[in-house]
KEBA-155549 format. One record per residue (C-alpha): residue number from 1; residue in one letter; y, z, x. Coordinates in Angstrom, 2 decimals. Example, Ala and Ser with C-alpha at 12.3 -4.5 7.8 and 13.67 -1.06 7.14 Angstrom:
BEGIN
ATOM seq type      py      pz      px
ATOM   1    A   -4.50    7.80   12.30
ATOM   2    S   -1.06    7.14   13.67
END
This chain:
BEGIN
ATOM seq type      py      pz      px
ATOM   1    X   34.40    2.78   17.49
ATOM   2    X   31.00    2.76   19.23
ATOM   3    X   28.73    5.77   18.63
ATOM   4    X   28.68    7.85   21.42
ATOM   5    X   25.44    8.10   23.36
ATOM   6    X   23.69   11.81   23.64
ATOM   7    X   21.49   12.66   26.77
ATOM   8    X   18.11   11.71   26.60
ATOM   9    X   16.11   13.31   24.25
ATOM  10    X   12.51   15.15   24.60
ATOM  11    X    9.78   15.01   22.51
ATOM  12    X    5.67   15.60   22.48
ATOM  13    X    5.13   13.12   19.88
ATOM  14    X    7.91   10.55   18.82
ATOM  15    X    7.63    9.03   14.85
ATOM  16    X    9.73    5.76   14.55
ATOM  17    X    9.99    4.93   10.58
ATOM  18    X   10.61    7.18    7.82
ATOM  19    X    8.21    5.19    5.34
ATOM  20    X    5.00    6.11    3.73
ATOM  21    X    3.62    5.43    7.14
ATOM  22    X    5.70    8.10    8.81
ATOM  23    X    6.26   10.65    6.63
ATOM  24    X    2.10   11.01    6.55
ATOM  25    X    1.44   11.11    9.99
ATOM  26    X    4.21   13.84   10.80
ATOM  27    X    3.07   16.15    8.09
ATOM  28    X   -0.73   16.01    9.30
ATOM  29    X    0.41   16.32   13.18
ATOM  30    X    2.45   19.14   11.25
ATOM  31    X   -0.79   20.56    9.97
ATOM  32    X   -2.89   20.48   13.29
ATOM  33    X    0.48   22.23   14.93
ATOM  34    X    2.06   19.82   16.63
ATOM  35    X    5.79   18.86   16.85
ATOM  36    X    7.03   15.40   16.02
ATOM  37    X   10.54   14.13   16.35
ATOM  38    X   11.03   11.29   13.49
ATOM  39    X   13.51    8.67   14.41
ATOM  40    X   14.96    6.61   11.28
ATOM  41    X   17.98    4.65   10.67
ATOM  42    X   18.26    5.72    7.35
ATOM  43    X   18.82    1.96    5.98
ATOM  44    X   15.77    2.25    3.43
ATOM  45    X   16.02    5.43    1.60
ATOM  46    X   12.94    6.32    0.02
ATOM  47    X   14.21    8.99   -2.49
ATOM  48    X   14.07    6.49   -5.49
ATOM  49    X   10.81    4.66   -4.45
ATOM  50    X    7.60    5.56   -6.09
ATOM  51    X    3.55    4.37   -5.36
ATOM  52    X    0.85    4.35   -7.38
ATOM  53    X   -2.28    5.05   -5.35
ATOM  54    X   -5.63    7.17   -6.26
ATOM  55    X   -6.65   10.43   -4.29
ATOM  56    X   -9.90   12.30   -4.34
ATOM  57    X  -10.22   15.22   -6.41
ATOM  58    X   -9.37   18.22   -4.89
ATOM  59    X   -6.87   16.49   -2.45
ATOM  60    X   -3.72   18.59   -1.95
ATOM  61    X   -0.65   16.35   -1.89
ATOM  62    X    2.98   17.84   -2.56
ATOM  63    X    4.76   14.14   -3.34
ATOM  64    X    2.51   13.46   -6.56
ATOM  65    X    4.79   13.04   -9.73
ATOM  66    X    2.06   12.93  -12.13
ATOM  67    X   -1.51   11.58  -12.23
ATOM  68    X   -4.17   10.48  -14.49
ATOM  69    X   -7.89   10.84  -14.87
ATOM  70    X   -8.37    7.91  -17.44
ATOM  71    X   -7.86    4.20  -16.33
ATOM  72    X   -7.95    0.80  -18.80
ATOM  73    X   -8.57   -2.67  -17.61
ATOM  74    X   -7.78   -5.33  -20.35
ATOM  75    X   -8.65   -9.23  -20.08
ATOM  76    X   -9.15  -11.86  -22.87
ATOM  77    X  -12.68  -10.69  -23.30
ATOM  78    X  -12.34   -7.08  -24.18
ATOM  79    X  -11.09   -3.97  -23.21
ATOM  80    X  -12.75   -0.92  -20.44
ATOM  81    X  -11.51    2.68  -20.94
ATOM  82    X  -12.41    4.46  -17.38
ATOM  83    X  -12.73    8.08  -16.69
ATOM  84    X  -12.79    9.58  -13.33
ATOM  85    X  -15.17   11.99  -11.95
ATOM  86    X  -14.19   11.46   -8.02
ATOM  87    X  -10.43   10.42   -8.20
ATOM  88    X   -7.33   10.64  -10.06
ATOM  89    X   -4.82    7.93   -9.91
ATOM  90    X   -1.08    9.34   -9.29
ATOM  91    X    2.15    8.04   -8.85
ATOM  92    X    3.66    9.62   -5.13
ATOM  93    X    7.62   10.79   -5.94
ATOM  94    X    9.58    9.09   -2.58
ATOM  95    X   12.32   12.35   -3.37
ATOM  96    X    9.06   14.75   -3.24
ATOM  97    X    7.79   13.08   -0.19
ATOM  98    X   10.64   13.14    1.79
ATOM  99    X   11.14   16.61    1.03
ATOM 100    X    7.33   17.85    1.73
ATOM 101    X    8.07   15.59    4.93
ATOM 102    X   10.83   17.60    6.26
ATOM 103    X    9.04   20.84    5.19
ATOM 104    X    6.43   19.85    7.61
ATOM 105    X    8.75   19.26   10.42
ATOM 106    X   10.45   22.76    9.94
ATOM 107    X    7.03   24.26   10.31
ATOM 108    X    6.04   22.47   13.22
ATOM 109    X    9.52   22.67   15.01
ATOM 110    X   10.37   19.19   14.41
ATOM 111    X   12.99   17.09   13.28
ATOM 112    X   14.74   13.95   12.13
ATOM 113    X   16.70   11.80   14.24
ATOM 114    X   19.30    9.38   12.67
ATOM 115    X   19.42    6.26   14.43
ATOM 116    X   17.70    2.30   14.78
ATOM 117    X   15.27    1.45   17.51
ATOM 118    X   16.12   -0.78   19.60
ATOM 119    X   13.22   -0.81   22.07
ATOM 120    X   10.00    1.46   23.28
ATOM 121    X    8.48    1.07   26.92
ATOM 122    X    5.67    2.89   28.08
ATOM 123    X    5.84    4.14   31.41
ATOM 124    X    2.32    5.81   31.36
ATOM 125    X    3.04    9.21   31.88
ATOM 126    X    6.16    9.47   29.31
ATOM 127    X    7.07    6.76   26.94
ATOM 128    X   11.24    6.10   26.51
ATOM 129    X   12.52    5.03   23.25
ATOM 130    X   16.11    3.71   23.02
ATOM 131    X   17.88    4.25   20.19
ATOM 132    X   21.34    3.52   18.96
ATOM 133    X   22.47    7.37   19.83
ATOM 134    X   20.58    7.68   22.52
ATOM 135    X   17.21    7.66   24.44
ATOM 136    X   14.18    9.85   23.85
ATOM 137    X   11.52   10.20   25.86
ATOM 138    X    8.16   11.52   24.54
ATOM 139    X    4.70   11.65   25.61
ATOM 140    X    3.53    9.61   22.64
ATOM 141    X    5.13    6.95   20.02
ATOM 142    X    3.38    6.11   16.77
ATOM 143    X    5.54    3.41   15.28
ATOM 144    X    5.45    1.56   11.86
ATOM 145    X    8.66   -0.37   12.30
ATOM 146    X    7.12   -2.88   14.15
ATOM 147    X    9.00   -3.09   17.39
ATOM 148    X    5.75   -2.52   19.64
ATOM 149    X    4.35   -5.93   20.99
ATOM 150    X    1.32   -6.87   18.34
ATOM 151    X   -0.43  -10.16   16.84
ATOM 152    X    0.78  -10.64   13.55
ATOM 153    X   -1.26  -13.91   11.89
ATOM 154    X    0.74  -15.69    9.10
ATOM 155    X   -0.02  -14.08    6.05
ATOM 156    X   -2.90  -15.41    4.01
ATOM 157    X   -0.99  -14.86    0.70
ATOM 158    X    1.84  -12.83   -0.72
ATOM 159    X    1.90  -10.20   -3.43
ATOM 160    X    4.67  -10.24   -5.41
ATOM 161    X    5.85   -7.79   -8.55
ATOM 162    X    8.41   -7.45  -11.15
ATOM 163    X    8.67   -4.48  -12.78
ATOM 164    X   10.67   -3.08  -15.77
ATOM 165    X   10.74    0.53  -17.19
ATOM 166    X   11.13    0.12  -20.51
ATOM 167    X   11.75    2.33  -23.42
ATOM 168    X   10.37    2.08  -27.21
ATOM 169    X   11.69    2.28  -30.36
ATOM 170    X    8.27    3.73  -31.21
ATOM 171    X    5.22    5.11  -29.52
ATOM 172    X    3.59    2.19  -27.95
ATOM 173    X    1.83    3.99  -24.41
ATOM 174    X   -0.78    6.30  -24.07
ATOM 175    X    0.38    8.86  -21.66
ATOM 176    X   -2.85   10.16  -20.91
ATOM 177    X   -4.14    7.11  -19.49
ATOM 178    X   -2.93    4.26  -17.16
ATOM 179    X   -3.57    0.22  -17.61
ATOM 180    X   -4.82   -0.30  -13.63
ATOM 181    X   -4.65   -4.09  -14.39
ATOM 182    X   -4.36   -6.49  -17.86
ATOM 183    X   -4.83  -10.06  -17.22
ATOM 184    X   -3.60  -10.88  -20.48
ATOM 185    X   -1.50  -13.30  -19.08
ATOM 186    X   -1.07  -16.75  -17.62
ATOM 187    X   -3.29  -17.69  -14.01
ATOM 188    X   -1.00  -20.25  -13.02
ATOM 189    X   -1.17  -20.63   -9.21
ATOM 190    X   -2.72  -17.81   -8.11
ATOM 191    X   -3.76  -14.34   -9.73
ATOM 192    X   -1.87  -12.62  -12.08
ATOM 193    X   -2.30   -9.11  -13.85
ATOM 194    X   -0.13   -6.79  -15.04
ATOM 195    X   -0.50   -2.73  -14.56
ATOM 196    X    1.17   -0.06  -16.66
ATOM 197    X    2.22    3.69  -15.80
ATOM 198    X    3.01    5.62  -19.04
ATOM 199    X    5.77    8.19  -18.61
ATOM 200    X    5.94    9.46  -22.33
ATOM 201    X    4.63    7.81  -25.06
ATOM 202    X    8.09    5.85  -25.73
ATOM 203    X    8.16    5.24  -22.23
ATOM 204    X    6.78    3.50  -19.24
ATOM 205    X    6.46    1.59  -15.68
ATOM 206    X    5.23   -2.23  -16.74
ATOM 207    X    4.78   -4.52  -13.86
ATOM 208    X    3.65   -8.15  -12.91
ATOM 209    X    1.76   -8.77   -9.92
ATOM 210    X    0.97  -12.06   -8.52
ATOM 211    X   -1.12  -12.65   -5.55
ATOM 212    X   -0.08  -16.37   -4.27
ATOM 213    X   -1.05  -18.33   -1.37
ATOM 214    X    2.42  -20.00   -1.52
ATOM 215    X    5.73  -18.02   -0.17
ATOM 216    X    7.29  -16.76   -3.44
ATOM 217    X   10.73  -18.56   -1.51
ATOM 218    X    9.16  -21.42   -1.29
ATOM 219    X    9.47  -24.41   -4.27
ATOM 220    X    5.53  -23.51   -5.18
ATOM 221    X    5.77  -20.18   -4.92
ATOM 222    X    6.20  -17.38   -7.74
ATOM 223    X    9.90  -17.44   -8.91
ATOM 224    X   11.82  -14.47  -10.26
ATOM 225    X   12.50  -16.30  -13.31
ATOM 226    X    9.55  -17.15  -14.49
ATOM 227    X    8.07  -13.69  -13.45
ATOM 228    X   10.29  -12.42  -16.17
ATOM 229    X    9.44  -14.74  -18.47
ATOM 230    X    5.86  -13.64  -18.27
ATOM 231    X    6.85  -10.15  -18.50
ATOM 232    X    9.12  -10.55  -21.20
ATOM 233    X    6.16  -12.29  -23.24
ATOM 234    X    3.63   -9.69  -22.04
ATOM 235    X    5.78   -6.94  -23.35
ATOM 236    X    6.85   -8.99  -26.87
ATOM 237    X    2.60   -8.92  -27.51
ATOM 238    X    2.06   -5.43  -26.70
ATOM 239    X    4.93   -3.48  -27.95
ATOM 240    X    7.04   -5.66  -30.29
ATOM 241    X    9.99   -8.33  -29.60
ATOM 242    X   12.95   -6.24  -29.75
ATOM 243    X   11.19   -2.68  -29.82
ATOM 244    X   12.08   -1.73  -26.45
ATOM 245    X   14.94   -1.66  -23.67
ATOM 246    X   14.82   -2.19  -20.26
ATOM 247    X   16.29    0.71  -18.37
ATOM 248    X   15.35    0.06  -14.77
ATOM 249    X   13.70   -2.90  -12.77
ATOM 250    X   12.02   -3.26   -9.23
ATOM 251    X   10.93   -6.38   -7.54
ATOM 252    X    9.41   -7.17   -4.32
ATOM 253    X    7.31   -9.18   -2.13
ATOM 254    X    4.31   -7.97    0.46
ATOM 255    X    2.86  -10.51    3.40
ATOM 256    X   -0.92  -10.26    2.73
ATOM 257    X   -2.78  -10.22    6.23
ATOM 258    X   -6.33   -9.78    6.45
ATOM 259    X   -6.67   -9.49   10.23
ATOM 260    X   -3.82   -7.71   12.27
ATOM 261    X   -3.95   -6.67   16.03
ATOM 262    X   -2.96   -3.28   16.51
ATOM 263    X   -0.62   -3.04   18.82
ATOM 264    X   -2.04   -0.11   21.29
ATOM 265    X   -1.63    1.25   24.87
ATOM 266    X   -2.54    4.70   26.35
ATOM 267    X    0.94    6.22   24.63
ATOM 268    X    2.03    4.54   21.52
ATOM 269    X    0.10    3.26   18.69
ATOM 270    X    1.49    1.47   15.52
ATOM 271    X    0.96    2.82   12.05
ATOM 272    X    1.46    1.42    8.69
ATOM 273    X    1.78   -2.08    7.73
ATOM 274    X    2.82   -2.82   11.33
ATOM 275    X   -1.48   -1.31   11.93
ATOM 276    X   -2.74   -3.63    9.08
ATOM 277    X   -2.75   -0.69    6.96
ATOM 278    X   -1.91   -2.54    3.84
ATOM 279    X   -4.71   -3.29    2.30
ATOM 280    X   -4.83   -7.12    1.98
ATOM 281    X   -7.06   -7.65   -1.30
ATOM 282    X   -5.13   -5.11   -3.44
ATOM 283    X   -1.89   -4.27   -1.55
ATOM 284    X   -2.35   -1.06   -1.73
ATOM 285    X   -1.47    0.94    1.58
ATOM 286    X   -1.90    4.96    0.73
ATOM 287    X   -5.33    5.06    1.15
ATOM 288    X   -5.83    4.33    4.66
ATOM 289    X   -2.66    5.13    5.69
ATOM 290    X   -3.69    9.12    4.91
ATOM 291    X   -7.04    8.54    6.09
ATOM 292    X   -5.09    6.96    9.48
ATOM 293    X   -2.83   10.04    9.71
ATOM 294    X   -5.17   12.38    9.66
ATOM 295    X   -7.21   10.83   12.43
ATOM 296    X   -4.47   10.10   14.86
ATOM 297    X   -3.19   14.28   14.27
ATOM 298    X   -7.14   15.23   15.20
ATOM 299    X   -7.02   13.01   18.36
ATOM 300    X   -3.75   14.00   19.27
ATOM 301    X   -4.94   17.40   18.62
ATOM 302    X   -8.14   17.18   20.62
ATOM 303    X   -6.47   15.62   23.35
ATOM 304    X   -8.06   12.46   22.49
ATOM 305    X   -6.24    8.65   23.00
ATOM 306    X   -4.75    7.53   20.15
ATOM 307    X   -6.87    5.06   18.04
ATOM 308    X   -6.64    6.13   14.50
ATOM 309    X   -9.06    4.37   11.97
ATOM 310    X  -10.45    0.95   12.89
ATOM 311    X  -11.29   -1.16    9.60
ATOM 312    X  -14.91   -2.96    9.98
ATOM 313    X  -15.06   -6.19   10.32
ATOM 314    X  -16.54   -6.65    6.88
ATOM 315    X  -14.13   -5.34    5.01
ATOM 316    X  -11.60   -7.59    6.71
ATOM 317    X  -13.92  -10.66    5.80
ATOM 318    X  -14.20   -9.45    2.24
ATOM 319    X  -10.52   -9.61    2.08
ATOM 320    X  -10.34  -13.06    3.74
ATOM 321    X  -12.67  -14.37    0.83
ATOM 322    X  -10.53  -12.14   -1.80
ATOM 323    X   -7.54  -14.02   -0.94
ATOM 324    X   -9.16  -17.69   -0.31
ATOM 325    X  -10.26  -17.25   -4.36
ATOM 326    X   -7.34  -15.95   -5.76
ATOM 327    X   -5.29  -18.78   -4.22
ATOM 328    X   -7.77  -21.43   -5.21
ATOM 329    X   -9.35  -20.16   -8.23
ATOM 330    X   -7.81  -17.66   -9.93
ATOM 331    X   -9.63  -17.89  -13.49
ATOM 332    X  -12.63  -16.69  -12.13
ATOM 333    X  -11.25  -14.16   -9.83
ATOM 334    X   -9.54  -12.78  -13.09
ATOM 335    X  -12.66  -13.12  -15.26
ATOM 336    X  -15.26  -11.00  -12.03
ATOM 337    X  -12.99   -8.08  -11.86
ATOM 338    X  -13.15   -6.95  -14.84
ATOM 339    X  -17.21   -7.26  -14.51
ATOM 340    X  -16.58   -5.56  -11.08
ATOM 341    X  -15.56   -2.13  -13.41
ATOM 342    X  -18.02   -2.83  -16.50
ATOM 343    X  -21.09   -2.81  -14.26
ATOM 344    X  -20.21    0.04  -11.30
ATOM 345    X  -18.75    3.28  -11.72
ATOM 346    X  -15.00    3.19  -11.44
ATOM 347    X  -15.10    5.96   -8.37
ATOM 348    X  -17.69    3.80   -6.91
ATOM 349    X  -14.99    0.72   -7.06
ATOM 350    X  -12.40    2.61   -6.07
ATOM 351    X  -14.29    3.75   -3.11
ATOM 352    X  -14.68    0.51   -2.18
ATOM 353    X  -11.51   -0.97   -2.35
ATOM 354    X  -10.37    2.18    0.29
ATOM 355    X  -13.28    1.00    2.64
ATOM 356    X  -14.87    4.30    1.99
ATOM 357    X  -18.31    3.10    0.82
ATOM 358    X  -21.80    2.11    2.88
ATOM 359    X  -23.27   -1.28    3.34
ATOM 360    X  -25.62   -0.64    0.58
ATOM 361    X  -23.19    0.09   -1.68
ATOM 362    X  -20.65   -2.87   -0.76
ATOM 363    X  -24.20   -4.86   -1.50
ATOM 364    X  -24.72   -3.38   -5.12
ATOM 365    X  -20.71   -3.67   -5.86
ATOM 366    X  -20.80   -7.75   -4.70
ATOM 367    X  -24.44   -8.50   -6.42
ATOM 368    X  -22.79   -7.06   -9.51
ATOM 369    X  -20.07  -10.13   -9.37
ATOM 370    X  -20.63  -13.99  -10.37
ATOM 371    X  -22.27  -15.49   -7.38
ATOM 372    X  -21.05  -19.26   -7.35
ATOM 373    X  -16.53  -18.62   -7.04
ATOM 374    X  -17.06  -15.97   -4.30
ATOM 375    X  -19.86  -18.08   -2.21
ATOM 376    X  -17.57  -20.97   -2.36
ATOM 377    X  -14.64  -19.45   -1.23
ATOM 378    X  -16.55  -17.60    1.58
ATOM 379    X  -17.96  -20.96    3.04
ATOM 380    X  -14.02  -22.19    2.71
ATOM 381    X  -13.01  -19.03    4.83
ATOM 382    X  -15.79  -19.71    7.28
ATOM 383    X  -14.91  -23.26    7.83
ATOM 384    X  -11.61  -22.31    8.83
ATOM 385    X  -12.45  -19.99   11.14
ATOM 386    X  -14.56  -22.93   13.05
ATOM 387    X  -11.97  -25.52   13.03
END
């Protein structure tokens, strides 16, 4: 039997996505006082996800599990131990931030709407939404599903990870700090590191990432199977063939795009990945996601259009030659960051990698790496963009 369609309903500012993406920008429009009615279909729960992400000391944020001030980067060469003056790193609980999400919403007199999108239009003086339950009609739409018209390049690489939570016979983690990457292990087409998120000292998060420039579904691409192989090896080196169990595993893939169109008119906006949001160089998303959030809830506060942040050009170009080397030489992309950490402060790099530092810092932080890998792959990115 069909689900029976409600009148329309009304709301000041409509959130379509219950995602990272979402659930930030309806608790800052929460904070600046303004009402937001988040439509979701409820087909990606996000009460067993977790992300790993770094915040500024001093930043209040209900959905962090646990954090660390200490961070370790390991290669074949040696071994940094990082503290943090400006940041901590910390894991973000989904259960905690759907739960500070819907706090938000009771404060603000919003709510959650259960349903799938099936199409916005904008009608420049109210935009309509129609859902599977229904239509809504609201004065704005900020969506990170992806269903407003945008300009999506093909992706210039993928990330993908394999991850196992594994538990030890013996202590074999240090709690108090985590491994932010190890590339202690093969660079076999494309770059490869793996990062570490102690629970307990018996305990801990262990995952692979690969950034490729070949699908991980395609014949060249990263295959599950030998993602676990590496894994399985990695783990065997540091802790011990047959001194620890594997008691949960996650897996995934992210599109890497440097350049993405936001898809904009005078009422809706897109958020999140669907923005460009995801950081292409690192796949991280968190940081400029929150910094997005809280501009679009000042602008919607102020009365302002809808814009949120716009990433510079430059960072966008450092990504584009980020991604060119770690497709065609990943050695020495896995050999420079390391040096990137040895020779800058870490809150300095991590700055950086959230597009939060000057031009004269983004100098220092690339004079500090090996000239000749990232000059070639920048002429490589330039001659494409000629052809």
């Amino acid at each position: 039997m069909a689900t029976p369609r409600r009148p329309a309903d009304h709301a000041r500012v409509a959130v379509l996505g219950g995602g990272v993406a979402g659930s930030l920008v309806v608790s800052a429009l929460a904070r600046v006082a303004v009402p937001s009615l988040l439509v979701d279909n409820g087909s990606h729960p996000i009460d067993d996800r977790r992300w790993g992400t770094w915040l500024p000391i001093g930043t209040t944020e209900p959905a962090v599990a646990r954090s660390w001030h200490r961070l370790e980067v390991r290669s074949g060469t040696g071994h940094l131990a990082l503290g943090l003056r400006e940041h901590r790193y910390a894991e973000i609980s989904g259960e905690a931030l759907r739960e500070a999400t819907d706090e938000a919403m009771d404060r603000s007199g919003g709510r959650r709407l259960t349903a799938r999108v099936l199409g916005v239009v904008d009608h420049g003086d109210s935009v309509v939404v129609t859902t599977s339950t229904g239509d809504v009609v609201s004065d704005l739409v900020l969506d990170s599903t992806g269903v407003l018209p945008g300009e999506l390049q093909q992706p210039r690489a993928w990330m993908s990870f394999e991850g196992w939570e594994v538990e030890c016979d013996l202590p074999a983690f240090d709690p108090g700090s985590m491994v932010l990457m190890d590339f202690r292990v093969p660079q076999c087409g494309g770059l490869a590191f793996v990062y570490t998120v102690p629970t307990t000292p018996a305990r801990a998060l262990v995952e692979l990432t690969t950034i490729s420039a070949s699908c991980p579904a395609s014949p060249s691409g990263p295959s599950s199977l030998a993602m676990s192989g590496t894994l399985t090896a990695h783990l065997d080196a540091v802790v011990g063939r047959g001194r620890y169990r594997v008691v949960r595993e996650e897996r995934g893939t992210i599109p890497l795009r440097p350049r993405v169109v936001r898809a904009v008119t005078g009422s809706t906006l897109a958020i999140g990945a669907a923005a460009g949001l995801v950081k292409a160089s690192t796949g991280y998303g968190w940081p400029l996601m929150r910094r997005d959030a809280e501009a679009i809830a000042a602008q919607v506060a102020q009365g302002l259009p809808m814009v949120g942040v716009r990433r510079r050009s430059r960072h966008v170009a450092l990504d584009e030659v980020f991604l060119r080397l770690a497709a065609d030489d990943p050695e020495s992309l896995a050999t420079a960051l390391p040096l990137l950490f040895a020779r800058n402060p870490a809150d300095l790099v991590l700055r950086f990698l959230a597009e939060e530092t000057s031009p004269l810092e983004e100098l220092r932080l690339v004079s500090s790496l090996p000239v000749g890998p990232f000059a070639a792959a920048a002429t490589r990115v330039l001659a494409q963009h000629l052809r």
